[in-house]
PyMOL Python script that loads the backbone (N, CA, C, O; Angstrom):
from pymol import cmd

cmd.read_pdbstr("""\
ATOM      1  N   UNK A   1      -7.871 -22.462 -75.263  1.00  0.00           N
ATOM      2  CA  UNK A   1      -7.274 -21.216 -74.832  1.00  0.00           C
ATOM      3  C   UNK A   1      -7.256 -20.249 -76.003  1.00  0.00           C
ATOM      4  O   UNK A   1      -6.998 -20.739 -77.102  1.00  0.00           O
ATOM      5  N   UNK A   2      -7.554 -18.620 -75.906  1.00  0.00           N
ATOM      6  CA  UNK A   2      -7.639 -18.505 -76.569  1.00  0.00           C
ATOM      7  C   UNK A   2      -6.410 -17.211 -76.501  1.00  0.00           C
ATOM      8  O   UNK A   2      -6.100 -16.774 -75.393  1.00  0.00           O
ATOM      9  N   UNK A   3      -5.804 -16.696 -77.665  1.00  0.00           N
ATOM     10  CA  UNK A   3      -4.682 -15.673 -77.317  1.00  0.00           C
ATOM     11  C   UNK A   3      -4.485 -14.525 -78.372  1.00  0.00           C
ATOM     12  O   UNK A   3      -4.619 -14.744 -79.576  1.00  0.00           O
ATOM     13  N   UNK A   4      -4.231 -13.564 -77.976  1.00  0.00           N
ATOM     14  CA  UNK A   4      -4.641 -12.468 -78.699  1.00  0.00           C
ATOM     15  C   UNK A   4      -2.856 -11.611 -78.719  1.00  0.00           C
ATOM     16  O   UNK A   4      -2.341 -11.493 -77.607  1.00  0.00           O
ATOM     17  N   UNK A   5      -2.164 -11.159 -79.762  1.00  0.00           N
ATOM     18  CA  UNK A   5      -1.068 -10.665 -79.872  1.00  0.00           C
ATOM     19  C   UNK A   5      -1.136  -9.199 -80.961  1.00  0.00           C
ATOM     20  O   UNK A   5      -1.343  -8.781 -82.101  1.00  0.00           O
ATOM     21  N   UNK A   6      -0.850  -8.935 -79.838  1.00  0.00           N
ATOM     22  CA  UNK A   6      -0.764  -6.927 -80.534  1.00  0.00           C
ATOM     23  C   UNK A   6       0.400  -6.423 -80.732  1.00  0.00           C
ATOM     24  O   UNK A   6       1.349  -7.021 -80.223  1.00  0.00           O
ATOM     25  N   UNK A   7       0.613  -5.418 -81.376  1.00  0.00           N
ATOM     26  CA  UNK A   7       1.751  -4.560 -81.279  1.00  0.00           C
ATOM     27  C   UNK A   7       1.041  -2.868 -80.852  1.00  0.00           C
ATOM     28  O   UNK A   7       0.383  -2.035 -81.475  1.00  0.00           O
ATOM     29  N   UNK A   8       1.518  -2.951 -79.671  1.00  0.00           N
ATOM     30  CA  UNK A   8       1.305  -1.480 -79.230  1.00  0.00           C
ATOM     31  C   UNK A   8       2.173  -0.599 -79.236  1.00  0.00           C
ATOM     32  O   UNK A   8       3.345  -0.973 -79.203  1.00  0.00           O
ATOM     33  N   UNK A   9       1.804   1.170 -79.289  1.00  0.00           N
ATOM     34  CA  UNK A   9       2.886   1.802 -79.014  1.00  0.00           C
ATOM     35  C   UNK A   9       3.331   2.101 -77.460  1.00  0.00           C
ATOM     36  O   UNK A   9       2.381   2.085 -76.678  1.00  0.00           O
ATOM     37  N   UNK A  10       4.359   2.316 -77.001  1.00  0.00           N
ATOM     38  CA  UNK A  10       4.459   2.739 -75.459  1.00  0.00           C
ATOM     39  C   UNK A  10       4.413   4.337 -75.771  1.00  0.00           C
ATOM     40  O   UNK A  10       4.746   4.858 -76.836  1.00  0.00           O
ATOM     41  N   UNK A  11       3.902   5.033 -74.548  1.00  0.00           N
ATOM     42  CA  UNK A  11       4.131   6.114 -74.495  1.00  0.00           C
ATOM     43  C   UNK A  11       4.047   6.559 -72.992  1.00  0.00           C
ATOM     44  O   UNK A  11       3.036   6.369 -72.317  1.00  0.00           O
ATOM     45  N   UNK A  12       5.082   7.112 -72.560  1.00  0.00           N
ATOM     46  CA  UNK A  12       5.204   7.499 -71.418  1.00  0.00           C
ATOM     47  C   UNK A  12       5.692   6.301 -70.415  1.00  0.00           C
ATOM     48  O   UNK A  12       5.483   6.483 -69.216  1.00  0.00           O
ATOM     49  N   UNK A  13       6.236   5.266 -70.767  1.00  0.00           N
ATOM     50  CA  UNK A  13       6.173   3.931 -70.257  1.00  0.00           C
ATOM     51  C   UNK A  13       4.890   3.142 -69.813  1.00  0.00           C
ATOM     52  O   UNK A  13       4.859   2.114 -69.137  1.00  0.00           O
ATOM     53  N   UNK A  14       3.792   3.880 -70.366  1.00  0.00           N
ATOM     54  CA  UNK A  14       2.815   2.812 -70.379  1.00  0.00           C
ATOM     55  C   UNK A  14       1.829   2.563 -71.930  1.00  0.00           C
ATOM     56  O   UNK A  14       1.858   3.139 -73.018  1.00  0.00           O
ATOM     57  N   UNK A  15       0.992   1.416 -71.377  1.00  0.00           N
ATOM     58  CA  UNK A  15       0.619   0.829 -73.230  1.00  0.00           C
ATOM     59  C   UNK A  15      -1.152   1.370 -72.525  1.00  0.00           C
ATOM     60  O   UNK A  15      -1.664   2.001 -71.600  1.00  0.00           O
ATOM     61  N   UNK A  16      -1.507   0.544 -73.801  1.00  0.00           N
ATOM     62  CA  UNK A  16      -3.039   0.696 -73.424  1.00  0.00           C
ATOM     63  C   UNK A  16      -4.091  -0.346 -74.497  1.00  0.00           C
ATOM     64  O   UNK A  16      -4.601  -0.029 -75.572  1.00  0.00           O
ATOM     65  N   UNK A  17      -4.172  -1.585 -73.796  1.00  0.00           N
ATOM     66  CA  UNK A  17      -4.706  -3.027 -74.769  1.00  0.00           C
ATOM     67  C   UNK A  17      -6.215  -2.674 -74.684  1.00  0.00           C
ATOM     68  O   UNK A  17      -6.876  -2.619 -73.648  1.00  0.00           O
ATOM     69  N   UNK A  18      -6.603  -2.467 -75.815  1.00  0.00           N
ATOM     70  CA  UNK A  18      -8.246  -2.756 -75.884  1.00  0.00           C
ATOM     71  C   UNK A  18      -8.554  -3.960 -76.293  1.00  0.00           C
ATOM     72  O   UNK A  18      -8.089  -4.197 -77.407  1.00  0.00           O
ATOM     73  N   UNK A  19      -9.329  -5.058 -75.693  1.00  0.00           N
ATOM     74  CA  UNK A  19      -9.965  -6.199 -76.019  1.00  0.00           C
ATOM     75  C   UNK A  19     -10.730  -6.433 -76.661  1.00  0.00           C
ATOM     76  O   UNK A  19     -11.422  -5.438 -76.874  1.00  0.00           O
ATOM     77  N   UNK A  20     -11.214  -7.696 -77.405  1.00  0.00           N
ATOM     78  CA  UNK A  20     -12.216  -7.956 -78.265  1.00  0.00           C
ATOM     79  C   UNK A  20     -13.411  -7.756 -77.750  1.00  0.00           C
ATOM     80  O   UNK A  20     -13.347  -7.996 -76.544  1.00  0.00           O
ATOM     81  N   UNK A  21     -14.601  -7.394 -78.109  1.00  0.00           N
ATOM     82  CA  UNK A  21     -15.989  -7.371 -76.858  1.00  0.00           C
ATOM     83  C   UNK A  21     -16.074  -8.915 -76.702  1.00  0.00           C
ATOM     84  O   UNK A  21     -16.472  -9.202 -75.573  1.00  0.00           O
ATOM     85  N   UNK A  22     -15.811 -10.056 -77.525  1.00  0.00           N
ATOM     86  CA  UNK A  22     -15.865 -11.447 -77.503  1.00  0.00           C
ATOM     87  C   UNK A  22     -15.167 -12.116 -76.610  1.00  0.00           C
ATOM     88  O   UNK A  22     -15.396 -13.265 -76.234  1.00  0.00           O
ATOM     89  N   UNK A  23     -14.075 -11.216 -76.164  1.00  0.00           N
ATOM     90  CA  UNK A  23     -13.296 -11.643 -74.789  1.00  0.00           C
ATOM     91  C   UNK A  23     -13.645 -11.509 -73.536  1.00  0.00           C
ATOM     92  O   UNK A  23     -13.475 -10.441 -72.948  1.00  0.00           O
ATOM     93  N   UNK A  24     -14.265 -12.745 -72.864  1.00  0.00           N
ATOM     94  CA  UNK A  24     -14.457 -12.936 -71.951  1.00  0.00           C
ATOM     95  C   UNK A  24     -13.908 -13.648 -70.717  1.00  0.00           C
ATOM     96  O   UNK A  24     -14.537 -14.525 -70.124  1.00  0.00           O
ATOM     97  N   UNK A  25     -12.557 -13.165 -70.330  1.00  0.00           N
ATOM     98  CA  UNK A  25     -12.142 -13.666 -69.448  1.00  0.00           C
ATOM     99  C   UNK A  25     -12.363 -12.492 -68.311  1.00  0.00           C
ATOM    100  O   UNK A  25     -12.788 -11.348 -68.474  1.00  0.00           O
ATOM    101  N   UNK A  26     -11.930 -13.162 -67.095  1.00  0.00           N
ATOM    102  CA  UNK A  26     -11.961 -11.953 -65.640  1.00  0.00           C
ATOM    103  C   UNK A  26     -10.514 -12.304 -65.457  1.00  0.00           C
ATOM    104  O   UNK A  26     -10.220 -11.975 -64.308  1.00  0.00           O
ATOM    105  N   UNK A  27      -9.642 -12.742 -65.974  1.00  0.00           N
ATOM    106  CA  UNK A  27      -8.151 -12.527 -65.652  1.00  0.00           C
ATOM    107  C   UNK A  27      -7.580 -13.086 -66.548  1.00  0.00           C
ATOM    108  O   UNK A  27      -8.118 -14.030 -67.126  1.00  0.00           O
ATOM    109  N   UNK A  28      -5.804 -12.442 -67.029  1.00  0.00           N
ATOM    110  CA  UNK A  28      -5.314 -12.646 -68.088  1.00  0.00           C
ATOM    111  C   UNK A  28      -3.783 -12.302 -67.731  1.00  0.00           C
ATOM    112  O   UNK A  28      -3.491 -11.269 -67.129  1.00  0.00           O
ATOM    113  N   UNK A  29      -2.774 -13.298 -68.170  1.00  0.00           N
ATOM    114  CA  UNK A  29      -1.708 -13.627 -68.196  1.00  0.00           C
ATOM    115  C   UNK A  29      -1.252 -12.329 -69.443  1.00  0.00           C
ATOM    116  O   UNK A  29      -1.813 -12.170 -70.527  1.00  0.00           O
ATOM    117  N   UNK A  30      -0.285 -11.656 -68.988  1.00  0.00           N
ATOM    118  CA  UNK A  30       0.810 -10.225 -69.993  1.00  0.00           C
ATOM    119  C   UNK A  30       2.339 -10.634 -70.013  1.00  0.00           C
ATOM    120  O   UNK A  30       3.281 -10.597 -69.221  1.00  0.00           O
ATOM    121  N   UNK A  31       2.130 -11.017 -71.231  1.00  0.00           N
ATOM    122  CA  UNK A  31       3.676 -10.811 -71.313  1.00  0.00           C
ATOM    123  C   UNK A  31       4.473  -9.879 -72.356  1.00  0.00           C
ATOM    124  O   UNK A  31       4.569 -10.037 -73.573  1.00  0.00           O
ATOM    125  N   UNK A  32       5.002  -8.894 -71.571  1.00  0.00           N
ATOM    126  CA  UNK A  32       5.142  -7.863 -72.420  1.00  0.00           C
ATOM    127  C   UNK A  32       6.995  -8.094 -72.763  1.00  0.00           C
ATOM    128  O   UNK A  32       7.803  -8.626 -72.002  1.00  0.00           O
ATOM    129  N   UNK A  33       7.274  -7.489 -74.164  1.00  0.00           N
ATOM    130  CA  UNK A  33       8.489  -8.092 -74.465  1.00  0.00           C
ATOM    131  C   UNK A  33       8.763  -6.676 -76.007  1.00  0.00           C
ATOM    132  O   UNK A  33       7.788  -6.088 -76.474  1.00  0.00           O
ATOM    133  N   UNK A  34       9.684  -6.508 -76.332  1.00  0.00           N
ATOM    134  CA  UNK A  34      10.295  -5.025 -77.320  1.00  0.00           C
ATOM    135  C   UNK A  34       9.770  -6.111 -78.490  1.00  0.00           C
ATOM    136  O   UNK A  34       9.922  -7.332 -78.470  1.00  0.00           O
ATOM    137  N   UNK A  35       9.215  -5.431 -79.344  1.00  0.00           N
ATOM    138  CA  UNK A  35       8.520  -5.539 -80.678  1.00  0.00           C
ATOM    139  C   UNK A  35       8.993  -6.336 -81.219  1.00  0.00           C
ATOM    140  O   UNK A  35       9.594  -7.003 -80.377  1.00  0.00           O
ATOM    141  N   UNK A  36       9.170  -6.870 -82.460  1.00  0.00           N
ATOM    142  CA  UNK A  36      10.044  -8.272 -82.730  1.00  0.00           C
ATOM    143  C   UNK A  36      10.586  -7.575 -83.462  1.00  0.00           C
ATOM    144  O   UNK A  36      11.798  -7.785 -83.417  1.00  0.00           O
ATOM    145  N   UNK A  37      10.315  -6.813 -84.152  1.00  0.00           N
ATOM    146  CA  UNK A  37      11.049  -5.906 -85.232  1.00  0.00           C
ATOM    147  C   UNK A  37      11.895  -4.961 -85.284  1.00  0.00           C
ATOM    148  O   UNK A  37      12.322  -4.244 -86.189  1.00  0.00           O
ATOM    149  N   UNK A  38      12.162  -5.095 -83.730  1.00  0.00           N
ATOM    150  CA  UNK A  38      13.961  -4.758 -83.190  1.00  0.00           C
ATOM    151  C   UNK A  38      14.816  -6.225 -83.200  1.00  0.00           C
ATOM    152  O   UNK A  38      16.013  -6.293 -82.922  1.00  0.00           O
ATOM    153  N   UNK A  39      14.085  -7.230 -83.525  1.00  0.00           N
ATOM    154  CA  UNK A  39      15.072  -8.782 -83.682  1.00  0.00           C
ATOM    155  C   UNK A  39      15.173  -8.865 -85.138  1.00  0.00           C
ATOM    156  O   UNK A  39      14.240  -9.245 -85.845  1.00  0.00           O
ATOM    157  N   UNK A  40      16.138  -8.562 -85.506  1.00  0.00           N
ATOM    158  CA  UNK A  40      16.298  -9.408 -86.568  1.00  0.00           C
ATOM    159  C   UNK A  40      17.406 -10.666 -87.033  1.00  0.00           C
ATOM    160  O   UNK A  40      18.612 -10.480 -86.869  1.00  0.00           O
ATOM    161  N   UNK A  41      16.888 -11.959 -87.626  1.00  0.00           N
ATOM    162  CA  UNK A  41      17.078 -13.055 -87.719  1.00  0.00           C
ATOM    163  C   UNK A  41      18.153 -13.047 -89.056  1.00  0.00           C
ATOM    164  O   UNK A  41      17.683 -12.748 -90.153  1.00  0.00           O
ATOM    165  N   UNK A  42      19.292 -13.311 -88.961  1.00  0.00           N
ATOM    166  CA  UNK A  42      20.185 -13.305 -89.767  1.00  0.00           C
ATOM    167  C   UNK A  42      19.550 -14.450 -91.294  1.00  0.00           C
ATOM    168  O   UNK A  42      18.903 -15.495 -91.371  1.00  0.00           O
ATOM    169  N   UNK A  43      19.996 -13.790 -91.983  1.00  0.00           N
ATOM    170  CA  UNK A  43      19.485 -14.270 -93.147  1.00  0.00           C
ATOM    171  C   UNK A  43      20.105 -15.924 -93.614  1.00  0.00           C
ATOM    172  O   UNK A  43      19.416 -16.859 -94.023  1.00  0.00           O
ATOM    173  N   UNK A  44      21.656 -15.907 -93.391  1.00  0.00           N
ATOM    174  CA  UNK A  44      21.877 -17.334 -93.130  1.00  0.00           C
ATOM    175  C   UNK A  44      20.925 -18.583 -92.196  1.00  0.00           C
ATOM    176  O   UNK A  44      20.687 -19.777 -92.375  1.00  0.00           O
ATOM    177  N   UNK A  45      20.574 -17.608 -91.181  1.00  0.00           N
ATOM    178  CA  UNK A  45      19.820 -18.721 -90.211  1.00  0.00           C
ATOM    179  C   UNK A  45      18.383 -18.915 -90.767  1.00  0.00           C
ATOM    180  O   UNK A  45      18.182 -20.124 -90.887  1.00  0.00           O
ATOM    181  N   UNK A  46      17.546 -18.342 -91.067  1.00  0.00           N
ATOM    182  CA  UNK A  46      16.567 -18.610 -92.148  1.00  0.00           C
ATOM    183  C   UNK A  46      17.100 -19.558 -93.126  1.00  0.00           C
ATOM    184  O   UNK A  46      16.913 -20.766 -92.977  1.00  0.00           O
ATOM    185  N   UNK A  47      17.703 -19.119 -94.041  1.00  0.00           N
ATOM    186  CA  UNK A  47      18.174 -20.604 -95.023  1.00  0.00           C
ATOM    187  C   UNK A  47      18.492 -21.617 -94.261  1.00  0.00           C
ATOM    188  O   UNK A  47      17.831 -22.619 -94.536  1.00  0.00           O
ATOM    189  N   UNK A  48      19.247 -21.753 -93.406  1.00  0.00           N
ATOM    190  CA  UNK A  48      19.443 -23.049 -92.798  1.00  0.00           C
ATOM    191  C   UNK A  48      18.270 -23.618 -92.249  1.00  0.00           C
ATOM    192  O   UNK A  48      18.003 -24.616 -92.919  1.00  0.00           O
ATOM    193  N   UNK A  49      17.512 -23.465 -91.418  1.00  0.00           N
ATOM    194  CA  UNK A  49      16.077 -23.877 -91.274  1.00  0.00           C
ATOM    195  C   UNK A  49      15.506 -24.230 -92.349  1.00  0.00           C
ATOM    196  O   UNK A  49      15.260 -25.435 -92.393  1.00  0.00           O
ATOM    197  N   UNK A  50      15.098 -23.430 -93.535  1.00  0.00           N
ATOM    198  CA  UNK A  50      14.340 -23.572 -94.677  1.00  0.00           C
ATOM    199  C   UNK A  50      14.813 -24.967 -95.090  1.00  0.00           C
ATOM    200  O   UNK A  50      13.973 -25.865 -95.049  1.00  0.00           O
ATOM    201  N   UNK A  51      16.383 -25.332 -95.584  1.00  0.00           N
ATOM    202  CA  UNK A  51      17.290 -26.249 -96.083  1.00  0.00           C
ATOM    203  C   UNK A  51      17.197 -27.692 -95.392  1.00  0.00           C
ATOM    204  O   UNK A  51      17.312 -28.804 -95.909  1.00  0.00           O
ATOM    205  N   UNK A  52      16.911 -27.262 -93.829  1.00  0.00           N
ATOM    206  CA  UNK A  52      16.570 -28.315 -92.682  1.00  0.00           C
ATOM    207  C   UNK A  52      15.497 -29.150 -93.289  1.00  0.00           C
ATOM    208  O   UNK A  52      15.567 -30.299 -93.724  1.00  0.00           O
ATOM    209  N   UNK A  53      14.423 -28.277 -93.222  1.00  0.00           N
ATOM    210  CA  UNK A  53      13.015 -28.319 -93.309  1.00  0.00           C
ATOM    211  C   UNK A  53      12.418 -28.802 -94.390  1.00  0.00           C
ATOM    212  O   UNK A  53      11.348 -29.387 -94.218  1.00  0.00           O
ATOM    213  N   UNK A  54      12.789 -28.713 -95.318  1.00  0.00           N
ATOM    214  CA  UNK A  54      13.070 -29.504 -96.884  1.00  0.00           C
ATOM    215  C   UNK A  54      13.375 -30.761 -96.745  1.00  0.00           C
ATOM    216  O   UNK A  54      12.655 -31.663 -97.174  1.00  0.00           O
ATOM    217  N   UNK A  55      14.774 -31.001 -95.962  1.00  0.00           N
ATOM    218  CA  UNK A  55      15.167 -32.373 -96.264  1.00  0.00           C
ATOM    219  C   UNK A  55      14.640 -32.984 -95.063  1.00  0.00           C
ATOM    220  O   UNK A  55      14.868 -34.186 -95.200  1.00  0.00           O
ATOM    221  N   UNK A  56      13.979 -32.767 -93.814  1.00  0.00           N
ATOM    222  CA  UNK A  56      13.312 -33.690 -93.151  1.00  0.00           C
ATOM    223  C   UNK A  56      12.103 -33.983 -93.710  1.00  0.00           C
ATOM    224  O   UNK A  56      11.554 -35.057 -93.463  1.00  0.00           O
ATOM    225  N   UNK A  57      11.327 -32.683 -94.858  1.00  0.00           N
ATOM    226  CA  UNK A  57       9.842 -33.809 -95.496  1.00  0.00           C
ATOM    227  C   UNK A  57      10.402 -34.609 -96.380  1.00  0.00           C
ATOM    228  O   UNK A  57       9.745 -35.614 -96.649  1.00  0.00           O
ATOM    229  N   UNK A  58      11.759 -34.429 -97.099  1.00  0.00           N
ATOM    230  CA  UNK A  58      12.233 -35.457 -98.387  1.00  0.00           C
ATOM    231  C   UNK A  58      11.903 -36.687 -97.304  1.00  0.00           C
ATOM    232  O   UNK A  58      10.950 -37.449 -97.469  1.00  0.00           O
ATOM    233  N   UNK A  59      12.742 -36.767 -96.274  1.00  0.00           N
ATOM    234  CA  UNK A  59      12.915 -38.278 -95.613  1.00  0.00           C
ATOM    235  C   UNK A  59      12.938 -37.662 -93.329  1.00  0.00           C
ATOM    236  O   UNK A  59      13.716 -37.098 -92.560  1.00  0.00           O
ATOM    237  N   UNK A  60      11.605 -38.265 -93.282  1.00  0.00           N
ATOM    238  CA  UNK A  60      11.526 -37.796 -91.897  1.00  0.00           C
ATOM    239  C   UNK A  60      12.347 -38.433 -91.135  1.00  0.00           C
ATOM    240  O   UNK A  60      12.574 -38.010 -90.002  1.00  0.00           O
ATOM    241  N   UNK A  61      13.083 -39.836 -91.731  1.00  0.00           N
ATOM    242  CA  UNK A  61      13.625 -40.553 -90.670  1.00  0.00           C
ATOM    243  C   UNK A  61      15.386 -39.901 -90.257  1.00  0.00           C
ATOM    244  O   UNK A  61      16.198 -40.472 -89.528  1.00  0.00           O
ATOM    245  N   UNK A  62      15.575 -38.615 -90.964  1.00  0.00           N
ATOM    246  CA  UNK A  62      16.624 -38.121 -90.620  1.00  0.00           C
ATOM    247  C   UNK A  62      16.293 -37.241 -89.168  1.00  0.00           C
ATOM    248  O   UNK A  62      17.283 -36.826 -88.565  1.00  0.00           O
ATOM    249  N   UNK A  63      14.944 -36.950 -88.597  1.00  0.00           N
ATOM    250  CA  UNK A  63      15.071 -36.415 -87.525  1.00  0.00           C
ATOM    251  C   UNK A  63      15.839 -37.313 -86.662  1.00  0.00           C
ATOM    252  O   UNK A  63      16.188 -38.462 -86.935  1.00  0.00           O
ATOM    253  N   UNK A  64      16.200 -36.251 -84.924  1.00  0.00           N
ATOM    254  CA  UNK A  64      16.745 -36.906 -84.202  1.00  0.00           C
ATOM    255  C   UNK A  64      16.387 -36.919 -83.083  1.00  0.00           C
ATOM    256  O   UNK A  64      16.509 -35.751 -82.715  1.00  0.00           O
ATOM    257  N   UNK A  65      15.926 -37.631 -82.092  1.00  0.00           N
ATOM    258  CA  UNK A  65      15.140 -37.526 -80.692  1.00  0.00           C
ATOM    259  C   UNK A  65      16.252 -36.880 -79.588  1.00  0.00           C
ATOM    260  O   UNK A  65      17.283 -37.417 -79.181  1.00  0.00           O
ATOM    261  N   UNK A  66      15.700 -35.542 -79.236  1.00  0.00           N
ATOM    262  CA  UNK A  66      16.274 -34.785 -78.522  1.00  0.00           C
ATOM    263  C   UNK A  66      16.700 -35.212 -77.383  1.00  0.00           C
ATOM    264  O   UNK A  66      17.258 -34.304 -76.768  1.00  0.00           O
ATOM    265  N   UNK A  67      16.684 -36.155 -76.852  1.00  0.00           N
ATOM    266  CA  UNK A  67      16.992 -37.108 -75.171  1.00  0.00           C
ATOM    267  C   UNK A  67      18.206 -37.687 -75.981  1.00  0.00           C
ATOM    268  O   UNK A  67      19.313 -37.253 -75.664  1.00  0.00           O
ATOM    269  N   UNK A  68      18.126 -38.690 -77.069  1.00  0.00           N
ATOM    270  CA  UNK A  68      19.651 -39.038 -77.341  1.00  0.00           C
ATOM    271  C   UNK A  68      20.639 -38.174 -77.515  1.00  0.00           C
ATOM    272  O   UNK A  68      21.735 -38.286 -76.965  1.00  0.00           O
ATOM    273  N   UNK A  69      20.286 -37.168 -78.368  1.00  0.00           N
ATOM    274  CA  UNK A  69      21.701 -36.071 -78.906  1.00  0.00           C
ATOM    275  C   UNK A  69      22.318 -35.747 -77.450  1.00  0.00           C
ATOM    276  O   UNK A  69      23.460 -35.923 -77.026  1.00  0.00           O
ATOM    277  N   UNK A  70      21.055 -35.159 -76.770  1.00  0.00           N
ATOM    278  CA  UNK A  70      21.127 -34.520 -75.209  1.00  0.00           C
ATOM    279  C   UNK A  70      22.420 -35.634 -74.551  1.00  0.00           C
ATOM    280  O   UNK A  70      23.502 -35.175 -74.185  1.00  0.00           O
ATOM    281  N   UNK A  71      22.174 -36.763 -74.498  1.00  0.00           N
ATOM    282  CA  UNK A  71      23.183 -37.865 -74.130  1.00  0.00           C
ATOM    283  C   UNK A  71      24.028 -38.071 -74.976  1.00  0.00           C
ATOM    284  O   UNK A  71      24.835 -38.796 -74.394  1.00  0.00           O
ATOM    285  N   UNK A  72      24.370 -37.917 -75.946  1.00  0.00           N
ATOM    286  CA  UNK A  72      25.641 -37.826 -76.449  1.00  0.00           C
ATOM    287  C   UNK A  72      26.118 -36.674 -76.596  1.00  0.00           C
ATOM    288  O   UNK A  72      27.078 -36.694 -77.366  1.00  0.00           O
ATOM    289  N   UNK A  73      25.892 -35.740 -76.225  1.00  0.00           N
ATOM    290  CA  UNK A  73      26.408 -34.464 -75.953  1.00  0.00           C
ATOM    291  C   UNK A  73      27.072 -34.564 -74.190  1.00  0.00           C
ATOM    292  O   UNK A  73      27.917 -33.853 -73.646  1.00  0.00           O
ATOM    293  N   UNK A  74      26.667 -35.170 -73.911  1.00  0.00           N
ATOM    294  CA  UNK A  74      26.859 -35.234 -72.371  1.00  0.00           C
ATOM    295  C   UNK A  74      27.876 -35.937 -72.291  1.00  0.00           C
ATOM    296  O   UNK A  74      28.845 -35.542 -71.643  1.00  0.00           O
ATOM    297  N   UNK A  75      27.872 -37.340 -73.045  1.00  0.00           N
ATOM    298  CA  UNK A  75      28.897 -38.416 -72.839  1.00  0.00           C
ATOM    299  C   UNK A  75      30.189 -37.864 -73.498  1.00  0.00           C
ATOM    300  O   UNK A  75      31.270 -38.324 -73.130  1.00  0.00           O
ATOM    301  N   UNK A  76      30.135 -36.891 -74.465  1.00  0.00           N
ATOM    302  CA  UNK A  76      31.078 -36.469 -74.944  1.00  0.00           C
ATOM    303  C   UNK A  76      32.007 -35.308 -73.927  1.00  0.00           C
ATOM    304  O   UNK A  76      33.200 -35.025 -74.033  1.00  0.00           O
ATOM    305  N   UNK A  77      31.080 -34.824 -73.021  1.00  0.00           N
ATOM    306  CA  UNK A  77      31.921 -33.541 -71.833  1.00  0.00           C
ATOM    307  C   UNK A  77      32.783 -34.328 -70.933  1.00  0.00           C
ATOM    308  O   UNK A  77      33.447 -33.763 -70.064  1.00  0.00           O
TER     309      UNK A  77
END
""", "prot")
cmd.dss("prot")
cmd.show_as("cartoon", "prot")
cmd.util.cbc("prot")
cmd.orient("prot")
């Protein structure tokens, strides 16, 4: 699959995507969504990821399989 991500301007409430000439599909999935650069990601939450992400390559066996937590989150309600 292959996927192509732009940042366009709107104007008038509509956009206008020009394709690669290498793109050859006859139909194509849009998902249109406000620029990312009206999101911004609190700077604590970046470090915490980063801090995550560090100590699961120190030692991978601290990950946790998302079906258990999921069940002990449950058993705990």
């Amino acid at each position: 699959m292959e996927a192509i991500r732009q940042t366009v301007k709107v104007k008038n409430h509509k956009i206008n995507i020009t394709l690669p000439d290498d793109f050859n599909a006859d139909e194509v999935d849009v998902i249109i969504m406000p620029s990312s650069a009206e999101y911004k990601i609190p700077q604590w939450q970046i470090d915490e990821v980063r801090e995550r992400t560090i100590a699961y390559f120190k030692n991978p066996k601290i990950a946790l399989d998302f079906d258990e937590v999921m069940k002990e989150i449950e058993d705990e309600l």
